[in-house]
Structures are given as structure tokens and as C-alpha cells.
N, C-alpha and C positions, 0 to 999 in steps of 0.2 A: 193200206198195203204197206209192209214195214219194206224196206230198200234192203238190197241186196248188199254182197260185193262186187266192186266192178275185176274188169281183166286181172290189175293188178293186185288184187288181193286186199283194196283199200276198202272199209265200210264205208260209203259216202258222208256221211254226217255226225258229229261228236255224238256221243251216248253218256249215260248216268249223268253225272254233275255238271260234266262239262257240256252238255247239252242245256241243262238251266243256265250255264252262263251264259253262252251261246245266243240264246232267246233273251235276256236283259241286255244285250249290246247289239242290236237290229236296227238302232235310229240311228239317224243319218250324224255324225261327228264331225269335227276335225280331222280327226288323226282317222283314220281308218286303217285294219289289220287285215292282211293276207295271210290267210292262215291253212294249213291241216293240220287237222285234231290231234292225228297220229303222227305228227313231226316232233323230236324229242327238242331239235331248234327254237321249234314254234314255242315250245313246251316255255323255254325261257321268258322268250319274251312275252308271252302272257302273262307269263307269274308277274314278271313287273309291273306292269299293266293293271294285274287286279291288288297285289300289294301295293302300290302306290295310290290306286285310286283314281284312276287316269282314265277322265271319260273316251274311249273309244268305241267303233261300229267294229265288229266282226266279221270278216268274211272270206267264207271257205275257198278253199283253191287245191284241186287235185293237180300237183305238177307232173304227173305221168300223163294226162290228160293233154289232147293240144290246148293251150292257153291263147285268150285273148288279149288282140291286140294291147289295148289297154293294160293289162298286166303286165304284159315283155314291155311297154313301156316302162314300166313302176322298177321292174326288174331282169333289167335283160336276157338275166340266167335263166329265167322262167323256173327259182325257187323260192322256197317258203321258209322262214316267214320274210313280207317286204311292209311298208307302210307305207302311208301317204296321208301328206298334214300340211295342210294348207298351202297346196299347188306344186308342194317338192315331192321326194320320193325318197327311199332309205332303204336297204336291205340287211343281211348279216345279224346274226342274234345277238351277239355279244355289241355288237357296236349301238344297236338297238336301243338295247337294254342301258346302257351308256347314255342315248341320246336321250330316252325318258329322265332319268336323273339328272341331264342336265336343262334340259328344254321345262321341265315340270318341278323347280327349282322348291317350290309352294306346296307339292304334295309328297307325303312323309307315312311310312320311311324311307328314310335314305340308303340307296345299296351302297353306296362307298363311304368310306368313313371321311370326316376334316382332318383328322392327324395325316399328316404326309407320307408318313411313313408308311402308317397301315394302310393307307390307300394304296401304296406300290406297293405290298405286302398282297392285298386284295389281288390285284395283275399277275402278280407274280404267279399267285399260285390257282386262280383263273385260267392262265396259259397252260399250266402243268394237268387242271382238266382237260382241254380242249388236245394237248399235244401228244400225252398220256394215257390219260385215262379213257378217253373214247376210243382214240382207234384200238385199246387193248378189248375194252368192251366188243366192239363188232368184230374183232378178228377172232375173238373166242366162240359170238354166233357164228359168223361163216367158215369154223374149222370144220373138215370133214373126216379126217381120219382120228382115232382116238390119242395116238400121239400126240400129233398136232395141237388138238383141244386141250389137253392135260398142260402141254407147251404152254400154251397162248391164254390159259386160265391163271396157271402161276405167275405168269407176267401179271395179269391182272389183278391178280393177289397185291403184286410186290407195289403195284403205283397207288393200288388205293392203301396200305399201308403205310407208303411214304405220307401221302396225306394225314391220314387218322393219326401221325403221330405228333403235328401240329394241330390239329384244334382244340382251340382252347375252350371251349362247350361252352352253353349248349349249341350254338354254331359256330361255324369256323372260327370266326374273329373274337365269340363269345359271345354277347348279349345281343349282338346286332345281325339282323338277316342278312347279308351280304352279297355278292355278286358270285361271289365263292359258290355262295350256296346254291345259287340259283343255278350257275352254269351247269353244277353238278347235281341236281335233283332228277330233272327226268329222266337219266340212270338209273338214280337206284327206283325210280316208281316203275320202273321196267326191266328192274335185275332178276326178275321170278323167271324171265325167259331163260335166263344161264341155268337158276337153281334148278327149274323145269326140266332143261335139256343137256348141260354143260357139265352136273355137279357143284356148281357154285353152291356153298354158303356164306353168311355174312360173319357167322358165329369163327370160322376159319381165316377171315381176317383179324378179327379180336371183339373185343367187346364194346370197346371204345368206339370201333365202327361201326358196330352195330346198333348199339344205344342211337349214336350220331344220325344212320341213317334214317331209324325211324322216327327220332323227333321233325328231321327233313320231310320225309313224305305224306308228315301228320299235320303240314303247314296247312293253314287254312287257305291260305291263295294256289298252294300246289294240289288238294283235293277238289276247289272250285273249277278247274282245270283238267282233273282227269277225268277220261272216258272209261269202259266199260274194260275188264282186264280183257274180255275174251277177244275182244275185238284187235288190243294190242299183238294179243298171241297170236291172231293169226294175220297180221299184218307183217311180222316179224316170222313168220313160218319160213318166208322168201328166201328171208335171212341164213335161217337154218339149214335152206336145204341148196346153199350157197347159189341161189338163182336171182336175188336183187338185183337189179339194172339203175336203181338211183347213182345220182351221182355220191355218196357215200360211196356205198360199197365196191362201185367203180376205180372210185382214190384209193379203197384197202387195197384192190386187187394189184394195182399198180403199183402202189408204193409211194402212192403222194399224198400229202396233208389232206387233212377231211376239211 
């Protein structure tokens, strides 16, 4: 019997590839992952995870769901993604994604680069994902008037523009997969929902972005990762039809940081 959606409109379990990953990370680890499939957060720190080569167990966590004990231990917030590695606990995807880099010194590639500079260069513009470019993303899904959306789409035009017009390809930094990248991939593996429903295209920010974005989604660690599109789409319907209750679209509504 294939599983439903539950209340919130979430498919219980990874689908397509990210389902075979899913099932190769079942035995018991160190590091174990609290994950959903459909979190673009999680999305991160996976990628790291499988680019890096960093044995861990996967394990799924609906946080609309009540959560167990044991979890709100691991993460008080009772959100995804969280980890746990040998008796401690960790949450936050970007800090995450950090701590495999540095805790797994010996597995390669590395997301941040030795040059200092580029390393700060990396943060820099890391933050400029996380500060920009996401909440421009969901505020464009959760517009509801056609104004508004046109609004909040050209905003999103102008941040990912700013970006595309430092990368120096094929990814951000250039030859190296970076943290850049990562922060900013499960976007665009999930910008078909704008083109979908918003107007977006990627041809409309330029070409350079475009190019950029689909070397990005054609990563081997970010396809081992993704699920099924449709399942996205309708996870994200929520989104659309400005009814989400996560804590995301709670901070757009209010006005405070994702």
C-alpha cells in the first residue's frame, strides 16, 4: 500500500533518488540525521553529507507532527535538520554543514576553501543566501495578490542577480563546490514552483544564471538527494496558497529572519 499525505500536506517518505539514498543510510552510525526530505534546510546538509562522504544513519522526522521526546532533546525547536554524534547534539543547517567540514577534516571535498580570504568571501556571500535570497524566494510563493507577486518576484530577480554577477563558474568560487553552493541549491531544485505559479524564469535573470543554476542541480550529491518533483509541489501548495504554519513562513509573515 503506497502512503499517503498526511494533514499537512507532507508525503511521509523520500521518493525517486532520495529514497535510494535514504535506504543506503539505515545502519546504525555515529553521526545520525534528523531529517525531512521535503526541508530545503535539510536539503543542505545532506548535500554535505553525501559530498563529503560522511558515513551517517538517516532519519526521518515530520516536525509538524508531535515529536518525540528524544528529538526535543536533540533539538528543542522540534526542527529539521538536527544531528547527533557521539552523545552530543547539533542543529541549524548552515552551522551543520560547517561542523562536517570541520569534525571530518579527512573527508574531501572541502566546502570552504584554505585561502582566508575566500573563505570570508564564502560567509559573505552564504549570509547574502540565507538573508536575501530565501526570504525573497518564499515571499514570492506566499504572495497572493498579483501586484504583490510581480513586487516580490522582481525583488527576487534583483538578489539573485546580485549574486550571478560574482561567480566566477563553474561554481561560485569556481572550481570548488562550496558552501555558497550548497546553501543555495535547494532553491533553485525548487524554483519550478515560482516558474509554475509566479512567472519566474531563470532565462530573465540572465544567462549566467542560468547556465550557473543548472550545473548546480545536476550535482551528483544534490540529485542523490532529491525526491520526487511532484511531491515537492505539492508540499509547497501550502505555500502558495499562503496557508503554511511552519516556522518559515511564520518569520515571513511577521517580519523576522528565517
Amino acid at each position: 500500500m503506497v502512503a499517503g499525505s498526511d494533514d499537512h500536506g507532507i508525503y511521509p517518505v523520500a521518493t525517486g533518488r532520495a529514497a535510494e539514498t535514504v535506504q543506503e543510510h539505515q545502519h546504525p552510525q555515529d553521526l545520525v540525521l534528523y531529517a525531512g526530505w521535503f526541508c530545503p534546510f535539510v536539503h543542505r546538509a545532506w548535500i554535505t553529507l553525501e559530498e563529503k562522504g560522511i558515513p551517517y544513519q538517516y532519519k526521518e522526522v515530520n516536525p509538524y507532527k508531535d515529536k518525540e521526546k528524544h528529538f526535543l532533546d536533540i533539538n528543542p525547536k522540534g526542527l529539521v535538520p538536527a544531528i547527533e554524534y557521539k552523545g552530543k547534539s547539533l542543529y541549524e543547517s548552515l552551522i551543520l554543514c560547517e561542523f562536517f567540514e570541520d569534525a571530518f577534516p579527512e573527508h574531501k571535498p572541502h566546502i570552504l576553501p584554505e585561502d582566508s580570504f575566500d573563505r570570508a568571501q564564502v560567509r559573505l556571500w552564504t549570509d547574502h543566501v540565507a538573508k536575501q535570497i530565501v526570504p525573497a524566494f518564499i515571499r514570492t510563493v506566499m504572495a497572493q495578490e498579483p501586484k504583490e507577486q510581480e513586487h516580490h518576484l522582481e525583488e527576487f530577480y534583483r538578489v539573485l542577480g546580485t549574486l550571478a554577477e560574482s561567480v566566477r563558474g563553474p561554481y561560485f568560487l569556481g572550481e570548488q563546490f562550496t558552501l555558497v553552493d550548497i546553501a543555495l541549491v535547494p532553491w533553485v531544485v525548487r524554483d519550478f514552483v515560482l516558474a509554475e505559479n509566479r512567472g519566474y524564469s531563470r532565462e530573465a535573470v540572465g544567462q549566467k544564471w542560468k547556465e550557473y543554476a543548472k550545473r548546480l542541480e545536476s550535482r551528483e550529491s544534490v540529485v542523490r538527494t532529491q525526491s520526487d518533483k511532484k511531491h515537492y509541489a505539492e508540499f509547497y501548495g501550502q505555500y502558495l496558497r499562503n496557508e503554511a504554519q511552519g516556522a518559515m513562513a511564520k518569520a515571513i509573515r511577521a517580519g523576522r529572519p528565517i
